[in-house]
VEXDREN-2710 file (C-alpha; in Angstrom, 1 decimal):
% VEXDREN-2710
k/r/px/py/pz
1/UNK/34.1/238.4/56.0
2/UNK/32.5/235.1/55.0
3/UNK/29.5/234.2/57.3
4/UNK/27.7/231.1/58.1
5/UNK/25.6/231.3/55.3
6/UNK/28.5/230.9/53.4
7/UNK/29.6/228.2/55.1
8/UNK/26.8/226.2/54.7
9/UNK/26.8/226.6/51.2
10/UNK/29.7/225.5/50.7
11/UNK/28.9/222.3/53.1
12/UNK/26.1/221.3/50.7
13/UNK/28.6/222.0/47.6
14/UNK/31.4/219.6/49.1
15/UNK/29.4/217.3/51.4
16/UNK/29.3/214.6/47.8
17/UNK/33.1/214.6/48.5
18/UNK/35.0/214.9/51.2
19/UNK/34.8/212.9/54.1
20/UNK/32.5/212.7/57.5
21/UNK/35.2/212.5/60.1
22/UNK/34.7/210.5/63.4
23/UNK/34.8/211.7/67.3
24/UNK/36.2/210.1/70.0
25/UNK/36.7/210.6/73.3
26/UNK/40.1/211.7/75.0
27/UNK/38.6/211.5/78.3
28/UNK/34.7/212.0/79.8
29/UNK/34.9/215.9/78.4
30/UNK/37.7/215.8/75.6
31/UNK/36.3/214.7/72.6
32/UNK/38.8/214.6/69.2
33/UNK/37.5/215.2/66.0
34/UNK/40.0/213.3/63.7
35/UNK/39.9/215.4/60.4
36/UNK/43.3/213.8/59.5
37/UNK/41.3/211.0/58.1
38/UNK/40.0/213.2/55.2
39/UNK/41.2/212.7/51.7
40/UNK/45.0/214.1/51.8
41/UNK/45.2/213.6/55.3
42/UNK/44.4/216.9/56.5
43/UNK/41.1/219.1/56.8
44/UNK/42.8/221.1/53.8
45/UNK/40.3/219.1/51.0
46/UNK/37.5/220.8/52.4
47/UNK/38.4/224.2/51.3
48/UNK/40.2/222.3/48.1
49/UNK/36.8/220.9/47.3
50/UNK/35.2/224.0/47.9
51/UNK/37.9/226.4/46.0
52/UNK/38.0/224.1/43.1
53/UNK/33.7/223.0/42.3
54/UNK/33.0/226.6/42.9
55/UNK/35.3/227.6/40.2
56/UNK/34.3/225.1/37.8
57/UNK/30.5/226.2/37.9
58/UNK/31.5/229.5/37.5
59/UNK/33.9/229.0/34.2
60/UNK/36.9/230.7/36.2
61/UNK/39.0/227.2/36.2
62/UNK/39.8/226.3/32.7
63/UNK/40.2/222.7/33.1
64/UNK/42.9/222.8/30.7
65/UNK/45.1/224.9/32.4
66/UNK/44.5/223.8/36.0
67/UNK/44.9/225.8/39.4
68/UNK/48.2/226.8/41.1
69/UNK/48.7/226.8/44.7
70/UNK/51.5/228.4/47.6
71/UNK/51.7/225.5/50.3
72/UNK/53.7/224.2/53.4
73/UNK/52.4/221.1/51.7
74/UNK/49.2/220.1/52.9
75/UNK/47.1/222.8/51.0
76/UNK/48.8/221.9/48.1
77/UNK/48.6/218.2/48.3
78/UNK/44.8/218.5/49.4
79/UNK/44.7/220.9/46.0
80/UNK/46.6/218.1/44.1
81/UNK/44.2/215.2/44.8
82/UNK/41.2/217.5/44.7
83/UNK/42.2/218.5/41.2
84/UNK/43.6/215.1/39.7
85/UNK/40.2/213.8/41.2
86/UNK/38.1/216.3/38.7
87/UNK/40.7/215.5/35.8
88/UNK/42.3/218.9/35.8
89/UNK/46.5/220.0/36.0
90/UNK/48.2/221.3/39.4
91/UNK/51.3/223.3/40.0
92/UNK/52.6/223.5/43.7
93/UNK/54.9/226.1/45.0
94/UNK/56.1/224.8/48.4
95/UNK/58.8/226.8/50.8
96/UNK/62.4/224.7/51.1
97/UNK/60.9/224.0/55.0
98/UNK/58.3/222.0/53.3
99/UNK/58.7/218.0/54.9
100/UNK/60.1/215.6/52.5
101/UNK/57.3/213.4/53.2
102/UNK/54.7/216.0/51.6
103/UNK/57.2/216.6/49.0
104/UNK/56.5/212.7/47.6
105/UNK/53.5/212.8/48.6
106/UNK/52.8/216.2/46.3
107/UNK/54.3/214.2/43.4
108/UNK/52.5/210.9/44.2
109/UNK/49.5/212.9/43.8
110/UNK/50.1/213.9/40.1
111/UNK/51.1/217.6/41.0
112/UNK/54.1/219.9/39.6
113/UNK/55.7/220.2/42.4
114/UNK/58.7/223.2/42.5
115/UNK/60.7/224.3/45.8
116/UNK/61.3/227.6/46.1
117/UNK/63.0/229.7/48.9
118/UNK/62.8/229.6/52.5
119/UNK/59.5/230.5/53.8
120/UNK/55.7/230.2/52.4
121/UNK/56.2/234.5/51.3
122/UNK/59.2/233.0/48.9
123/UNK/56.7/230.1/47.5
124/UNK/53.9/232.6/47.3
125/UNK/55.6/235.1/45.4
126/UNK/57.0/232.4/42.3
127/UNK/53.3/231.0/42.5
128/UNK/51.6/234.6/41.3
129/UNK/54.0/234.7/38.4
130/UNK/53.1/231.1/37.3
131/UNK/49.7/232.3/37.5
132/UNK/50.5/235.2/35.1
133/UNK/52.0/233.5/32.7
134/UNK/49.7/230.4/32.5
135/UNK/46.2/232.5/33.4
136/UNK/45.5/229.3/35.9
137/UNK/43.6/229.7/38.7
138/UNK/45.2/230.3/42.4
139/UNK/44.4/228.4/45.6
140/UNK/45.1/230.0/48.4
141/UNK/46.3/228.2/51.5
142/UNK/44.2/229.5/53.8
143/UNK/42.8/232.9/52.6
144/UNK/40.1/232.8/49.9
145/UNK/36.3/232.2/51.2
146/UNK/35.7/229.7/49.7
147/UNK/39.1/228.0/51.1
148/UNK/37.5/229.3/54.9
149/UNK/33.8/228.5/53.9
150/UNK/34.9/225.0/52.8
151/UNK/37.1/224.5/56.3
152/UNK/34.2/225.9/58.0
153/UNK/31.8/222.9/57.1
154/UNK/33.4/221.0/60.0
155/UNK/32.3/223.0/62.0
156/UNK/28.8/222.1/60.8
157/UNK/29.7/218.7/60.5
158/UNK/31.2/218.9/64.6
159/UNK/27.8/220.6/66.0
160/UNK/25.7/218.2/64.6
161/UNK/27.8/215.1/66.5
162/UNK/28.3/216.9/69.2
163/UNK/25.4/219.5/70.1
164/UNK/26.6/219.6/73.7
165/UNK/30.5/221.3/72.8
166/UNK/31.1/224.6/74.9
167/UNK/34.9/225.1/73.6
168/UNK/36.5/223.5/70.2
169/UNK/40.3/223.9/70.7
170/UNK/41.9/224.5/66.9
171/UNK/45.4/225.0/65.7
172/UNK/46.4/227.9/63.9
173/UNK/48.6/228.5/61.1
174/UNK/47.5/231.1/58.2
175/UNK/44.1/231.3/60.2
176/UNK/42.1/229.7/57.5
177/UNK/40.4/226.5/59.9
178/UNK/40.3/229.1/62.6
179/UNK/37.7/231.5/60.5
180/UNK/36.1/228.4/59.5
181/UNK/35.5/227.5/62.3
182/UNK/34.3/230.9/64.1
183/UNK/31.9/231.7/61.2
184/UNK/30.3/228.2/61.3
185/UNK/30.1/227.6/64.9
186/UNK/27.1/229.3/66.8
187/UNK/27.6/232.1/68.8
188/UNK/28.0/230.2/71.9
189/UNK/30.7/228.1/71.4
190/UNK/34.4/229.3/72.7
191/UNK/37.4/228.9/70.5
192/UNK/40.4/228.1/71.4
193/UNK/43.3/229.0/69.2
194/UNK/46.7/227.4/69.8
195/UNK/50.1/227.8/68.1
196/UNK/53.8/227.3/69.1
197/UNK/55.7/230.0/70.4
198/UNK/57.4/229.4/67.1
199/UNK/54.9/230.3/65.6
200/UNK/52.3/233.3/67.0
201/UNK/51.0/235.0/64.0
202/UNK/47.9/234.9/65.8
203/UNK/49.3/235.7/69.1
204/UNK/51.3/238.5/67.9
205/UNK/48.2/239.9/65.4
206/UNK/46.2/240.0/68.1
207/UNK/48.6/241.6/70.8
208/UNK/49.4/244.3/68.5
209/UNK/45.8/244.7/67.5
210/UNK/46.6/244.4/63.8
211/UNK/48.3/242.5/61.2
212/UNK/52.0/241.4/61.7
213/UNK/54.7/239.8/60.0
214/UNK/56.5/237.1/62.4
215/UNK/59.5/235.2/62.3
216/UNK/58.9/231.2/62.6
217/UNK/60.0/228.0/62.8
218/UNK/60.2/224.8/65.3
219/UNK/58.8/221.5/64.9
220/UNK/55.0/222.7/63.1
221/UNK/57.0/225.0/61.5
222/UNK/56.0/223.2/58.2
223/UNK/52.7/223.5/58.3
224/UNK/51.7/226.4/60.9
225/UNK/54.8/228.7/59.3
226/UNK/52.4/231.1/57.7
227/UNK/54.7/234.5/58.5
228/UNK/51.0/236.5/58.6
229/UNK/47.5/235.7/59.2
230/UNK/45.3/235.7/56.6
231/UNK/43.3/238.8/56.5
232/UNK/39.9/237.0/56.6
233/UNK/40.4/234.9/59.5
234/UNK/41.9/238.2/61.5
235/UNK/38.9/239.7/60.8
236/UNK/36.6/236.7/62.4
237/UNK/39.6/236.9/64.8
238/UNK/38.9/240.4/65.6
239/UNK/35.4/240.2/65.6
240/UNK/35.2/237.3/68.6
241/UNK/38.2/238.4/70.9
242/UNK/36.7/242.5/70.9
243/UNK/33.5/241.5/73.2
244/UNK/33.4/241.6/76.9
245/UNK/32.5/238.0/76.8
246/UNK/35.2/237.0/74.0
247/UNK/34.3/234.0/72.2
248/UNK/38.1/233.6/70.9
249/UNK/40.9/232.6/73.6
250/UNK/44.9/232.4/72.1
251/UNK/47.0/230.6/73.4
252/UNK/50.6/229.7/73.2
253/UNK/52.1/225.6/73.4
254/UNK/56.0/224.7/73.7
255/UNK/57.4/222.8/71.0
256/UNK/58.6/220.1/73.8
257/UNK/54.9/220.2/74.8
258/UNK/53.5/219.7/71.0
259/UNK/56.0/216.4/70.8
260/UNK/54.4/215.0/74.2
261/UNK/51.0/215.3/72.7
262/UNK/51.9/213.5/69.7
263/UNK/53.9/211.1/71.7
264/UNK/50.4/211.1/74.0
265/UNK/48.3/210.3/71.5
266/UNK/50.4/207.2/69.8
267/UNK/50.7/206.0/73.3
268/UNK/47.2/206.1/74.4
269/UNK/44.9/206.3/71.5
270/UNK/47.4/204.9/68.6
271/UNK/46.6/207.5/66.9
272/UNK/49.5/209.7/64.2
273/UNK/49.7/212.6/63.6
274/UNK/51.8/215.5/62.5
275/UNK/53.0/217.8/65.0
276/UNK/50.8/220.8/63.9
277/UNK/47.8/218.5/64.4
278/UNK/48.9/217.8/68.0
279/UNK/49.3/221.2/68.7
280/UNK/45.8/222.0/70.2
281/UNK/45.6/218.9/72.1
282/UNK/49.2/220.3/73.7
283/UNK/47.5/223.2/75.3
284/UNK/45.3/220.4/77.4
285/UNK/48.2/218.2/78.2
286/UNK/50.4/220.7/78.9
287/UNK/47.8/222.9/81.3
288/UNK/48.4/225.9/79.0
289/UNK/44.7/225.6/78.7
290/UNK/42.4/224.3/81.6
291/UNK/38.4/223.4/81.1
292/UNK/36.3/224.1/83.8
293/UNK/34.9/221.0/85.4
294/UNK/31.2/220.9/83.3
295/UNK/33.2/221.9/79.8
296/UNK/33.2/220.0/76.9
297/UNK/35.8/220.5/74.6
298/UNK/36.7/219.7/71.0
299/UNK/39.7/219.4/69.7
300/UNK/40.4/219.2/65.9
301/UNK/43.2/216.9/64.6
302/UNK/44.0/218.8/61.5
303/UNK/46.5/216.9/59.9
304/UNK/48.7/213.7/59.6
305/UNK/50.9/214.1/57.1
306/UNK/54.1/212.7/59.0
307/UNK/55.9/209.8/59.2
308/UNK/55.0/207.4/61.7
309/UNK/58.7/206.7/62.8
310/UNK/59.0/209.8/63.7
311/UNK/56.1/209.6/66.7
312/UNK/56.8/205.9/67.2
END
């Protein structure tokens, strides 16, 4: 279980690179962390950056050879630019559900890009062969520490723009952002994690109090369509929802309610994102999640990585 040690290591390892993200304010206690503005358009370069420098210093990354990552897309795009950046090869393995839009963007970006199967498991299991047979190093898309330790330096980054946040409001995929998060956040800060009812790996995990495969799909599908949580973010998971005062709160958003938020926050704040970014901002607008009147919430726009006719 990465700790926040480890997350402020890897801060001072990435902070050269990636990006300090702005805040605004939603309304006089919603603030929005816009982490879509990071290179690759999603909070994903964090642990890229992290993943990738680490394993240069150490001599596991042959530059030569290059790293191979499993990704809905935004992992491995974050992975592509991260590694065309430090002048090293990248293969991609991306499920068939993957957008076509991250698909040319994954190109764009210099990557090898090959489809395989339906789900991220399918994609997965083609990327460990590659690795096999070309000895490259894998990036995980959202289970490594340094992939969470990397992710978890916004939460660093979030603390030190806003001191005053009681509850940051996160949505969950593979669970990677959400350990981030709960390692590098102090003690006091509530989490909020919030995923379509398409998708409740972390619903589901925690319900059953352990590991479970899920089927998924709807619109975030693309990007929150992990089938399992990653076992290090279930066990930050576990450890903040097994108190009597439970830091970590789950909690489930309509896909009708995730395309209002996205919609809201064109409409309001001209703002794009994808629909997995809009997902924790759904649980406010939809009431699925209610502040108490002296809270102030975060909520992290994780990604972007849409097109914008499809908000406008």
């Amino acid at each position: 279980m990465i700790t926040l040690d480890d997350v402020r290591a890897a801060h001072a390892l990435i902070s050269p690179s990636v990006r300090v993200t702005p805040l605004s304010r939603w309304s006089p206690r919603v603030l929005l962390k816009h982490e879509y503005m990071q290179l690759s358009g999603t909070f994903k370069a964090r642990g890229a950056y992290a993943r990738q420098l680490a394993a240069l210093a150490s001599g596991e990354l042959d530059p030569r050879v290059g790293v191979v990552v499993a990704s809905g897309g935004n992992a491995g795009l974050a992975h592509a630019l991260v590694a065309r950046e430090l002048g090293h090869p990248a293969e991609v393995f991306v499920p068939g559900a993957a957008s076509e839009v991250k698909v040319k963007r994954l190109r764009a970006a210099g990557a090898t890009v090959h489809q395989v199967g339906r789900i991220y498991d399918d994609a997965f299991a083609a990327s460990q062969e590659r690795v096999a047979q070309t000895g490259a190093i894998f990036c995980h898309a959202y289970d490594q520490p340094d992939i969470l330790a990397g992710a978890g330096s916004v939460a660093l980054e979030l603390q030190e723009q806003a001191p005053d946040v009681d509850t940051v409001m996160v949505s969950v995929g593979g669970g990677g952002l959400l350990g981030g998060l709960l390692a590098g956040l102090r003690p006091g800060i509530k989490v909020v994690a919030v995923e379509t009812q398409g998708c409740p790996t972390l619903h589901s995990a925690l319900a059953a109090g352990e590991l479970v495969d899920v089927e998924v799909g709807g619109v975030a599908a693309d990007s929150l369509g992990a089938t399992r949580l990653g076992a290090l973010g279930w066990e930050l998971a576990k450890a903040a929802s097994g108190t009597v005062e439970a830091r970590l709160r789950s909690v489930l958003v309509s896909d009708d309610a995730v395309l209002a938020a996205q919609a809201a926050l064109w409409d309001e704040q001209r703002v794009i994102t994808e629909p997995a970014a809009a997902t924790a901002l759904a649980a406010l607008t939809s009431g699925a999640y209610i502040p108490a009147a002296s809270e102030t919430v975060a909520v992290i726009l994780c990604g972007a990585n849409t097109s914008p006719g499809l908000v406008a």
